[in-house]
C-alpha positions as CSV (number, residue, x, y, z in Angstrom):
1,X,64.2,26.1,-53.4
2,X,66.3,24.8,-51.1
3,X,68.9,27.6,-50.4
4,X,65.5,30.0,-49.8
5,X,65.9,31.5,-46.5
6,X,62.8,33.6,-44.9
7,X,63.8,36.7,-42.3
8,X,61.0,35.9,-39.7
9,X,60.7,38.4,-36.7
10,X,59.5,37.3,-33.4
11,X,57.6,39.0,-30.1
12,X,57.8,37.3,-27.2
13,X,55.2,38.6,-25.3
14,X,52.3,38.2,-22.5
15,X,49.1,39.6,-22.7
16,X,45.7,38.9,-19.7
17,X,48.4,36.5,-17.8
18,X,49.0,33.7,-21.0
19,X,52.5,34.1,-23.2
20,X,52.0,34.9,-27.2
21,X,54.5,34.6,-29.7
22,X,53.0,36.8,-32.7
23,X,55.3,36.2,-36.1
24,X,56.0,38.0,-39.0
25,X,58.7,38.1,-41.7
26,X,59.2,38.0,-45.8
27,X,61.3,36.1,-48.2
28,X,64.6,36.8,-48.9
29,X,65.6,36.9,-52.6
30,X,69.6,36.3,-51.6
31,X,70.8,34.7,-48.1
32,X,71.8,38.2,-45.7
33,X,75.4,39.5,-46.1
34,X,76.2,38.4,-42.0
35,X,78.4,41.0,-42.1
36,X,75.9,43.6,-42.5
37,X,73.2,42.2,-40.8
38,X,69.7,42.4,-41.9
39,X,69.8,45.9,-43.2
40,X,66.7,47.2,-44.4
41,X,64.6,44.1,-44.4
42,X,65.4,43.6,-40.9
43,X,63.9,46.8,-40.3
44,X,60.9,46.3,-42.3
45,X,59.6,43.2,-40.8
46,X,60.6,44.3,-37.5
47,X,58.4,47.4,-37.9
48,X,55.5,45.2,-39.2
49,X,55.5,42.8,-36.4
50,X,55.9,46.1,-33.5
51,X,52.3,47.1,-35.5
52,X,50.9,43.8,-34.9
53,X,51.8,44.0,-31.0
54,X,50.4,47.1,-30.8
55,X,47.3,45.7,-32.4
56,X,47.0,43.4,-30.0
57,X,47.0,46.3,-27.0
58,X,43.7,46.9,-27.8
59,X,42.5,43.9,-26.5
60,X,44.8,44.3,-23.0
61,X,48.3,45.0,-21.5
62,X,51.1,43.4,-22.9
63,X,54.2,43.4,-21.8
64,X,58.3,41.9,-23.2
65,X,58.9,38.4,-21.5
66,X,62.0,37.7,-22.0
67,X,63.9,40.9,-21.3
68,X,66.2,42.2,-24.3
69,X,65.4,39.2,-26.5
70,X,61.9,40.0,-26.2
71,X,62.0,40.6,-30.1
72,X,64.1,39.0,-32.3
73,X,64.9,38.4,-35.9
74,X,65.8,35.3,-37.6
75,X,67.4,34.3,-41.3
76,X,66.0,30.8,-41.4
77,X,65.4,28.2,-44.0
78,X,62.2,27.8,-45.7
79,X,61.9,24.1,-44.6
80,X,62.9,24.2,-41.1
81,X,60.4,27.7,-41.3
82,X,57.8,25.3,-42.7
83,X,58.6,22.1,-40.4
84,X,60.3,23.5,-37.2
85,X,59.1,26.7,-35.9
86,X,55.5,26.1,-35.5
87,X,57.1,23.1,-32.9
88,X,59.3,25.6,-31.6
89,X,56.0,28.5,-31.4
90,X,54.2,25.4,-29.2
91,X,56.3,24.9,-26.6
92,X,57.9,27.8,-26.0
93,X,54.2,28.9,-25.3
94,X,52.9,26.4,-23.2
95,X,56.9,26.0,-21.2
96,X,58.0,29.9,-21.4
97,X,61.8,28.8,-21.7
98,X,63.3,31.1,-22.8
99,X,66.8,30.1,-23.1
100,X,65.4,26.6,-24.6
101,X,63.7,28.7,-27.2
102,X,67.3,30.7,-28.2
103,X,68.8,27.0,-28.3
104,X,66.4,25.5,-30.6
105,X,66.3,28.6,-32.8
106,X,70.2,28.8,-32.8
107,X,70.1,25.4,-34.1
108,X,67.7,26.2,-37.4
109,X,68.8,29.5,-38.0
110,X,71.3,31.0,-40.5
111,X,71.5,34.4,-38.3
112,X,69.7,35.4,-35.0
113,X,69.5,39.0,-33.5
114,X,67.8,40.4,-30.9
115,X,65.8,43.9,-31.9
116,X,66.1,47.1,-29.4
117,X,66.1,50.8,-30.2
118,X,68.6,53.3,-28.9
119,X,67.6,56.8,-29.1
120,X,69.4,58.8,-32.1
121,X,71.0,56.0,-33.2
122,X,67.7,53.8,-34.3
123,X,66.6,50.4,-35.0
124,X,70.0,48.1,-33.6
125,X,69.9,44.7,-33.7
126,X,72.3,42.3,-31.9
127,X,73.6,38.6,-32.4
128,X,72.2,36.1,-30.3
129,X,75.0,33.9,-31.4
């Protein structure tokens, strides 16, 4: 149980003036191949958390916070997953650092991309670190 990683996907957002940080992600049967990236999973939970954010539009405008690392993807471990994150979640919504937040995360996670689209070329996603 302890090698079980989780790919978690991120949205740093603000929606009616306060920041949100909605979460989504799956369990990963097999740590990532870093040279490959997140592949296919990566894309899946990236697509399920874009639904969620566009959810949430109903109930107001919402716009990125942080830029290019407005959505992100993460291979973490299930403990610090379980232990860390929601910490992490708390403070970078009531503080909004956002370089802070890259620096705890970099410290817990196994991998860190950022997510953007480029047309014809699809779903990228980028190292943090």
């Amino acid at each position: 149980m302890e090698d079980t990683s989780y790919l978690v996907c991120i949205g740093l957002i603000e929606q009616e003036g306060k920041r949100h940080m909605p979460l989504g992600g799956k369990s990963l049967n097999k740590p990532l191949n870093s040279q490959y990236g997140p592949g296919e999973n990566g894309k899946e939970a990236s697509l399920e958390l874009l639904l969620r954010v566009m959810e949430r539009s109903e109930k107001g405008l919402i716009k990125q916070v942080a830029g290019k690392e407005s959505f992100l993807l993460l291979e973490i471990p299930l403990q610090a997953m379980q232990e860390e994150l929601p910490k992490i979640k708390v403070e970078w919504i009531a503080k909004g650092n956002h370089k802070e937040l890259i620096s705890n995360l970099n410290s817990l996670c196994k991998s860190l991309w950022s997510i953007s689209f480029r047309k014809h070329e699809g779903v990228q996603f980028t190292r943090c670190f």
